[in-house]
C-alpha positions as CSV (number, residue, x, y, z in Angstrom):
1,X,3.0,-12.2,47.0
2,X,4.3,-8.6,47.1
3,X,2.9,-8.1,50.7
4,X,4.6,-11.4,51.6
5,X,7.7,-10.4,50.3
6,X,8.0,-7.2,52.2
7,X,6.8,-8.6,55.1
8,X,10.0,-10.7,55.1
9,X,12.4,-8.1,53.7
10,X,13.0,-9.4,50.3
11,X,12.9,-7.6,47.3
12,X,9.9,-8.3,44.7
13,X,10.6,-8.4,40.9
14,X,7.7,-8.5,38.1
15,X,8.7,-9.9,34.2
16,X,6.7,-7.4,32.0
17,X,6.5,-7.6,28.5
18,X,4.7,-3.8,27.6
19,X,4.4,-0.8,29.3
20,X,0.7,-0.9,30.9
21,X,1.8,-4.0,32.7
22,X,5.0,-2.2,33.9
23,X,3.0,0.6,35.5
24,X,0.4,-2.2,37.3
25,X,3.1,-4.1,38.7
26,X,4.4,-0.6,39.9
27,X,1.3,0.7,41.1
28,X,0.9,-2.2,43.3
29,X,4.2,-2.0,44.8
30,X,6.8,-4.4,43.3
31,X,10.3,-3.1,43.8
32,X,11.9,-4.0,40.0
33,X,10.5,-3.7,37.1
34,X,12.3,-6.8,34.7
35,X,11.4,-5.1,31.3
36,X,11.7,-9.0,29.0
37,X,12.1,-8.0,25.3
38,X,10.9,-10.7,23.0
39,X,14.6,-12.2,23.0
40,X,14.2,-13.5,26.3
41,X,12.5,-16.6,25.2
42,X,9.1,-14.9,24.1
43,X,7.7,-15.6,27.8
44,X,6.6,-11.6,27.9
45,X,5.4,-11.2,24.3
46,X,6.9,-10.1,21.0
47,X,8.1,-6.5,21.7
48,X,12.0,-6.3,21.6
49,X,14.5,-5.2,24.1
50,X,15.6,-2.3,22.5
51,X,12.1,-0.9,22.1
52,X,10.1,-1.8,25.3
53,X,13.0,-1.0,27.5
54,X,12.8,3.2,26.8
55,X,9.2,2.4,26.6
56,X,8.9,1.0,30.3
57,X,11.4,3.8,31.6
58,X,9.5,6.3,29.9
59,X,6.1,5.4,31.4
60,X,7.2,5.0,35.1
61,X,8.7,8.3,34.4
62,X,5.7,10.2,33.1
63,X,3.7,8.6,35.9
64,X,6.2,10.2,38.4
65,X,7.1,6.5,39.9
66,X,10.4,5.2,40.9
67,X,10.7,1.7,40.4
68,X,14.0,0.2,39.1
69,X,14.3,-1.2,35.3
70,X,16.8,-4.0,34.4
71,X,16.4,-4.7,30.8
72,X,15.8,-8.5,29.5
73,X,16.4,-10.2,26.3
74,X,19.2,-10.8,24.1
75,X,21.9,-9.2,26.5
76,X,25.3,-10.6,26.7
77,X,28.0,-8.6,26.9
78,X,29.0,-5.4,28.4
79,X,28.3,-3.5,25.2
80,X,24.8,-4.8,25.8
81,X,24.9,-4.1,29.4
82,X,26.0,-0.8,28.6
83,X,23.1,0.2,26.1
84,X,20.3,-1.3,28.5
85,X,21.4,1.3,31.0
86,X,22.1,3.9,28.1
87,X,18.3,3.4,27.5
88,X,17.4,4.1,30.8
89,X,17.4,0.8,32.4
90,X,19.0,0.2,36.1
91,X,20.9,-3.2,34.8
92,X,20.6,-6.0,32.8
93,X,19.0,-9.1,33.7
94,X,21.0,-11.9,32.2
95,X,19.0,-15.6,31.9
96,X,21.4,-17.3,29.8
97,X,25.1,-16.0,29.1
């Protein structure tokens, strides 16, 4: 999928739910990282936004890779927006203002 994305110039997300699968989606090349706190619907697992966020930034970062974070789960408003990136993230992906 990530080879057949780049082939055709579109960008290719992964929905993690903890760090280790953060840094295999960007060891094998995705472009975004979606870091999915438990709040978005429990489809990544049962770590919270506010704690796997800095979690996944933190990881990529030690492993010296540059992949963009949006933050998932439980984000609404700007406030919210605001402390995803405040945590490190790139953005906020929003499923269901």
């Amino acid at each position: 999928m990530i080879e057949l994305g780049k082939k055709h110039g579109v960008a290719v997300a992964a929905l993690v739910g903890a760090r280790e699968h953060a840094l295999a989606q960007a060891q094998a090349g995705v472009d975004i990282i979606i870091a999915a706190g438990t709040e978005a619907g429990g489809h990544c697992g049962e770590v919270s936004t506010m704690v796997l966020v800095p979690e996944v930034v933190e990881t990529l970062r030690a492993a010296n890779i540059d992949t963009s974070v949006l933050a998932a789960g439980g984000i609404v408003t700007g406030a919210q927006m605001a402390a995803a990136m405040a945590m490190g993230a790139a953005g906020a992906w929003c499923g269901s203002v």
